[in-house]
N, C-alpha and C positions, 0 to 999 in steps of 0.2 A: 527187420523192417526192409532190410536190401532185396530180398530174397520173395520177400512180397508183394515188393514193387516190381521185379522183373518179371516174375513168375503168372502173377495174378493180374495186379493192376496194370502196369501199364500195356499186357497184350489187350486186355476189358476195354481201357480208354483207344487204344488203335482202330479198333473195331466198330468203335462208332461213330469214326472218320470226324469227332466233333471237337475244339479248343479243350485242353483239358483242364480248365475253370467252369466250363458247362459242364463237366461229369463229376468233378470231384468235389466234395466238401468235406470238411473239417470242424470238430467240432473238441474243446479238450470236456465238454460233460458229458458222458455216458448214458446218461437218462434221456437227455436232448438226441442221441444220436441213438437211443432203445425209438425213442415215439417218432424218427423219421421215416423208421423201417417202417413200424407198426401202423403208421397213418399213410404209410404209398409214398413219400417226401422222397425215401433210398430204398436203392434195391437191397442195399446191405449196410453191416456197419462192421468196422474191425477195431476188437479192444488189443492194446498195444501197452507192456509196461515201458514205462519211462525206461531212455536209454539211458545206461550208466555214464556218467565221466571216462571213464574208462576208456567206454569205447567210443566216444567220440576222438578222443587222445587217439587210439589205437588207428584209426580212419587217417585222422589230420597227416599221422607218421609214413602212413602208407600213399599220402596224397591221395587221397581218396574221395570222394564226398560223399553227405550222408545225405538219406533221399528226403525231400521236401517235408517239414513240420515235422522229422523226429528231432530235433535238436531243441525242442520248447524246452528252454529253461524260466524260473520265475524264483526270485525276483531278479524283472531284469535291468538294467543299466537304463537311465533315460534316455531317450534319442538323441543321437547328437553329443554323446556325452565326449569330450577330449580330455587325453590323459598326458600331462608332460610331467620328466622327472624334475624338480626344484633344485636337486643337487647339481646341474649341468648349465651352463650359459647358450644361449641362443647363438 
């Protein structure tokens, strides 16, 4: 995904001098993001397999970060969710 971002997209979005929320969209269904191509919606689409744990792990260790929306995990935590340990006093 790294490698894709620097390589492909993000010279594609420089290019076209535009916010890159005007050029890019996301989509995690495949068939939605087949008929964006196929109806003129995108100029393209990119299938991506899910990133392992792993290497999200491997990224974090390196300080690294991972490029925008590979990190979709499901199921996720609710928003706002706080975690404190019980065993500890305030």
């Amino acid at each position: 995904m790294s490698l894709l971002h620097t390589l492909l997209v993000d010279p594609l979005v420089a290019e076209t001098g535009k916010p890159r929320e005007q050029v890019l969209g996301y989509t995690r269904d495949p068939h939605e993001a087949f008929a964006a191509v196929r109806q003129g919606r995108a100029s393209a689409a990119f299938f991506l397999n899910p990133t392992p744990v792993s290497g999200v792990l491997a990224v974090a260790d390196a300080r690294d970060r991972m490029p925008e929306k590979s990190t979709y995990f499901h199921p996720k935590p609710p928003a706002g969710l706080v975690m404190r340990d019980l065993n500890t006093t305030p």
